[in-house]
C-alpha positions as CSV (number, residue, x, y, z in Angstrom):
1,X,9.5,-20.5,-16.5
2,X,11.5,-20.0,-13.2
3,X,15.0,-18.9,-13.7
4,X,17.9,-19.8,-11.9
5,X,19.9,-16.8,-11.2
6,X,23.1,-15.9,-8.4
7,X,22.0,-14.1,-5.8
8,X,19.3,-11.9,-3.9
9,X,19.6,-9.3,-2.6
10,X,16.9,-9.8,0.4
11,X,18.2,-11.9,3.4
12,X,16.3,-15.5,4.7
13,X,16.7,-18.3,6.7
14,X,19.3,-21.2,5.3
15,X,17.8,-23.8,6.9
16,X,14.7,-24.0,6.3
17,X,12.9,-25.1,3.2
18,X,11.2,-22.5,0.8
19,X,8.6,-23.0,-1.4
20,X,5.9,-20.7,-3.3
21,X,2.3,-21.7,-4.5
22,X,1.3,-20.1,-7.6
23,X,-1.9,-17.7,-7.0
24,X,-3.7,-18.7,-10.4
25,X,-3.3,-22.3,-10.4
26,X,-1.6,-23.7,-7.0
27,X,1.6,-25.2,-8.5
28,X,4.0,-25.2,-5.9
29,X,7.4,-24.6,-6.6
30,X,10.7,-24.1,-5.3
31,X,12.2,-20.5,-3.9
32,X,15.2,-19.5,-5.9
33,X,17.8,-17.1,-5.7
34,X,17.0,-14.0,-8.0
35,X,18.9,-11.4,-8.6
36,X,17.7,-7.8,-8.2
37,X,15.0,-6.3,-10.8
38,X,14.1,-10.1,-11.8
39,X,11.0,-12.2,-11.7
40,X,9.9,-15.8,-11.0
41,X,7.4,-16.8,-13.4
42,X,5.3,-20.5,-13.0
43,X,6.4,-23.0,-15.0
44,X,2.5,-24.3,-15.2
45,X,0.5,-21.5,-16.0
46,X,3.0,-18.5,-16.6
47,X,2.2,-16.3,-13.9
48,X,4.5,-14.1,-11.8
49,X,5.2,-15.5,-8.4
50,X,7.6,-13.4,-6.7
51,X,9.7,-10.4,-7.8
52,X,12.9,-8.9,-6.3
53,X,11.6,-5.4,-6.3
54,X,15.2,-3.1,-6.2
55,X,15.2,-1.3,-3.0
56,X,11.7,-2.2,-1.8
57,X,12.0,-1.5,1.8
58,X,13.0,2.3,0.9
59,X,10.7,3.0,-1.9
60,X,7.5,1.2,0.2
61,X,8.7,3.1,3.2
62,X,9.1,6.6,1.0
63,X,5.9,5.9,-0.4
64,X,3.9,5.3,2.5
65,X,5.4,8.6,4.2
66,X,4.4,10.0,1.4
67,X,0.7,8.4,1.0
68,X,0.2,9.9,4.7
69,X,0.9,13.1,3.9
70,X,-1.2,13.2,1.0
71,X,-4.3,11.8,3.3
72,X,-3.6,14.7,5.6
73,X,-3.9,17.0,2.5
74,X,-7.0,15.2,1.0
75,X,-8.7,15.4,4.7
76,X,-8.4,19.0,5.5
77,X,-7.2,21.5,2.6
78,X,-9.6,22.9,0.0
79,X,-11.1,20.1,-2.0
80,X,-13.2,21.7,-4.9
81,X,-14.3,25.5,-5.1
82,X,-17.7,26.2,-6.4
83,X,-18.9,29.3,-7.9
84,X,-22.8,30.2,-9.0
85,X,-25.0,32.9,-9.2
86,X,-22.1,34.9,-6.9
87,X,-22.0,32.3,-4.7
88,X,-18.6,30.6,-3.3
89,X,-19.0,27.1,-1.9
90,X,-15.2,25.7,-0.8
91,X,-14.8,22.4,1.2
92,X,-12.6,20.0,1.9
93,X,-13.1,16.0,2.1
94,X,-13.0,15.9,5.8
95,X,-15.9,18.6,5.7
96,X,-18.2,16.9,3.0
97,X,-17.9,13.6,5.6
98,X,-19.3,16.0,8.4
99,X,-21.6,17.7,5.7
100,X,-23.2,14.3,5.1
101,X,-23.5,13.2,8.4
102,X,-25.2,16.5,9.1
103,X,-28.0,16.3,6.2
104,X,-29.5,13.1,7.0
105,X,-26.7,10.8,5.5
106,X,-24.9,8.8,8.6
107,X,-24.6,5.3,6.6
108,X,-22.9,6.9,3.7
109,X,-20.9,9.6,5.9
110,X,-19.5,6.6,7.9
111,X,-19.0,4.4,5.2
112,X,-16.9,6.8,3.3
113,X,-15.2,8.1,6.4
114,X,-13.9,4.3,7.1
115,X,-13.3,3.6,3.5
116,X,-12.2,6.3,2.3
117,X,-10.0,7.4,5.1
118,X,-9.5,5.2,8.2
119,X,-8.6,1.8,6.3
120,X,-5.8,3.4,3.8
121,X,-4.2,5.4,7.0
122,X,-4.8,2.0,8.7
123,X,-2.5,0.5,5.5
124,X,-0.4,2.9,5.5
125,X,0.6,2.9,9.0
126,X,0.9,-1.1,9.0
127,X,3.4,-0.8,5.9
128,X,5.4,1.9,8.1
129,X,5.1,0.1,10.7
130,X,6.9,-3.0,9.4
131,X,9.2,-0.6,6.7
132,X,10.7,0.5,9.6
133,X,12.5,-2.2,11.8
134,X,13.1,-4.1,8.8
135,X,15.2,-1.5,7.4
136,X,18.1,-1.9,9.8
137,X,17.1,-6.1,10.3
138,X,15.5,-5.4,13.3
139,X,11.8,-6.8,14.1
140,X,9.3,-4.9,16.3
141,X,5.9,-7.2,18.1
142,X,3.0,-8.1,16.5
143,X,4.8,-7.7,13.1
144,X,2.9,-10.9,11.7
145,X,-0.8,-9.7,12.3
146,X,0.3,-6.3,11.5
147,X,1.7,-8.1,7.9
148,X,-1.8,-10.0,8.0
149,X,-4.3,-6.8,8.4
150,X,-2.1,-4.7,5.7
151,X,-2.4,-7.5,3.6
152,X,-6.3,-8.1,3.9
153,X,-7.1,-3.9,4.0
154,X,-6.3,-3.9,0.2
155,X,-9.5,-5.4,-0.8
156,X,-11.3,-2.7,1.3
157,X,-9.3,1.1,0.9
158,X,-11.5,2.4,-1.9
159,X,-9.5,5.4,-2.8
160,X,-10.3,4.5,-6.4
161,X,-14.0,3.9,-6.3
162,X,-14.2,7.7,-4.5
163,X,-12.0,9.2,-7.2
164,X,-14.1,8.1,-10.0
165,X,-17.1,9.1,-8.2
166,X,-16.2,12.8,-7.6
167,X,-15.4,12.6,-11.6
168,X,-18.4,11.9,-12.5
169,X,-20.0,14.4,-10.0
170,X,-17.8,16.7,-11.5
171,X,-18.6,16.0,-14.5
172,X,-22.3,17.0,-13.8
173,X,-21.8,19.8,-11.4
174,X,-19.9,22.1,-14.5
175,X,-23.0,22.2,-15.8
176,X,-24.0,24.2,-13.2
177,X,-21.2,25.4,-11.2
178,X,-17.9,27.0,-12.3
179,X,-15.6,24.2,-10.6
180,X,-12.4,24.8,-9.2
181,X,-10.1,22.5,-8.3
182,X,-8.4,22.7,-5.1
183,X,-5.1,21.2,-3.2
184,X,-7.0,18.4,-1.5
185,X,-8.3,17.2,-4.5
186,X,-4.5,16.5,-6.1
187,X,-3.8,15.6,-2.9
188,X,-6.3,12.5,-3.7
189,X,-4.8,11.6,-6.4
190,X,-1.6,11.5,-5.1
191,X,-2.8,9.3,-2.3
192,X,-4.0,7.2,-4.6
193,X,-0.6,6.7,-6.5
194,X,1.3,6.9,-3.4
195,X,-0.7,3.8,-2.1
196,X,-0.7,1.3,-5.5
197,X,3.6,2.2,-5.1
198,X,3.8,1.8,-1.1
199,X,2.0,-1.6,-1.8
200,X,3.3,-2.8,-4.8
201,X,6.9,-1.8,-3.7
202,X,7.6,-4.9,-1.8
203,X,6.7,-8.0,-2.6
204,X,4.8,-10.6,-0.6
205,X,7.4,-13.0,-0.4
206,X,10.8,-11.2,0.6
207,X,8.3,-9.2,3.2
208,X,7.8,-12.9,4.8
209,X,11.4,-13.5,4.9
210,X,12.8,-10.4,6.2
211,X,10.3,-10.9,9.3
212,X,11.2,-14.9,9.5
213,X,14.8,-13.7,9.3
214,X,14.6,-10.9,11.9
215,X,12.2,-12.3,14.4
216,X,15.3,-15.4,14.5
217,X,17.9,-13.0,15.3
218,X,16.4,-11.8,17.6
219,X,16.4,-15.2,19.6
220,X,19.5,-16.1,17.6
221,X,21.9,-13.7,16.5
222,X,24.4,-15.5,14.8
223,X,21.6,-17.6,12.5
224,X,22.7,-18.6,9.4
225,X,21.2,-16.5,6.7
226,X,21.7,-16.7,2.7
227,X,20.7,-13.9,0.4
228,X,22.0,-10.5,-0.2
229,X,22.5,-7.3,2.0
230,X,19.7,-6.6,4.5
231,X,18.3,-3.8,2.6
């Protein structure tokens, strides 16, 4: 059921009319004023259909800083260290994509290259990218097909689907390797994580009405905004 609470604490636009469609069955309702660290729920189906994440801007922000660095890490520091027969194998992800490309696997070494790599920095840097102005109430250009493309790229990073599929190589290669671990690896899995928080950290909704909000200030400073502080 939608509750009826005080205040928000994102800012947007008093004069306009706001209303939400439910993603599961297309209810539409009304926007209300939550308070921070509460959720709209549909009074049709149940489902969430916005939440006033507490700090959002700063922890999506944070996190996709963070998320970078980690894709740095994953690309160019030791991955996994091999060890058979007195032989030492070490490489990194960025290495393996070159590796593949070189042994008669272009298709895959691109596909995992833009999957795998491009699109997530591509996400990352959108998130930034909008994190950013928004923080101070400011609005930078293109912001709305820069929302748009970090918004449709989450269908297509597949940070996931490569982490479960050097497990199960892993899983076979001990058998005849002694595996070791490196930096890039964890570095993986903390991109991963970074990612699902940069994402999740804002929601859909008050990221729409901080860029309604500071794309009209920017025509028309003193517009009449309801809602909380700016960030």
């Amino acid at each position: 059921m939608l509750k009826f609470l005080h205040r928000q604490t994102w800012p947007r636009l008093r004069d306009r009319h706001h209303e939400v469609a439910c993603h599961f069955c297309d209810s539409l309702h009304d926007v209300e004023l939550i308070e921070e660290g509460q959720t709209a729920y549909c009074n049709t189906c149940g489902s969430t259909l916005y939440t006033n994440q507490p700090q959002s801007l700063e922890r999506a922000f944070a996190f996709g800083l963070t998320g970078v660095l980690f894709l740095l890490g994953m690309l160019f520091l030791p991955f996994i260290t091999m060890e058979a027969q007195g032989n030492n194998l070490t490489t990194s992800a960025g290495e393996t994509v070159i590796r593949l490309w070189l042994t008669g696997g272009p298709i895959i070494s691109v596909a995992v290259a833009i999957f795998i790599f491009i699109l997530p920095f591509f996400q990352l840097a959108s998130l930034i990218y909008l994190c950013l102005p928004l923080l101070s109430g400011r609005a930078f250009p293109g912001m709305v097909p820069v929302t748009k493309l970090m918004q449709g790229l989450q269908s297509w990073v597949m940070v996931e689907v490569f982490f479960l599929g050097t497990l199960v190589s892993l899983l076979k290669l001990v058998k005849l390797a002694d595996i070791t671990l490196g930096l890039g690896f964890w570095s993986m899995v903390g991109l991963m994580l970074s990612l699902a928080a940069a994402v999740g950290g804002i929601d859909k909704l008050e990221l729409w009405d901080r860029i309604e909000v500071a794309y009209r200030r920017r025509k028309t400073p003193d517009v009449s905004v309801e809602g909380g502080v700016e960030c």
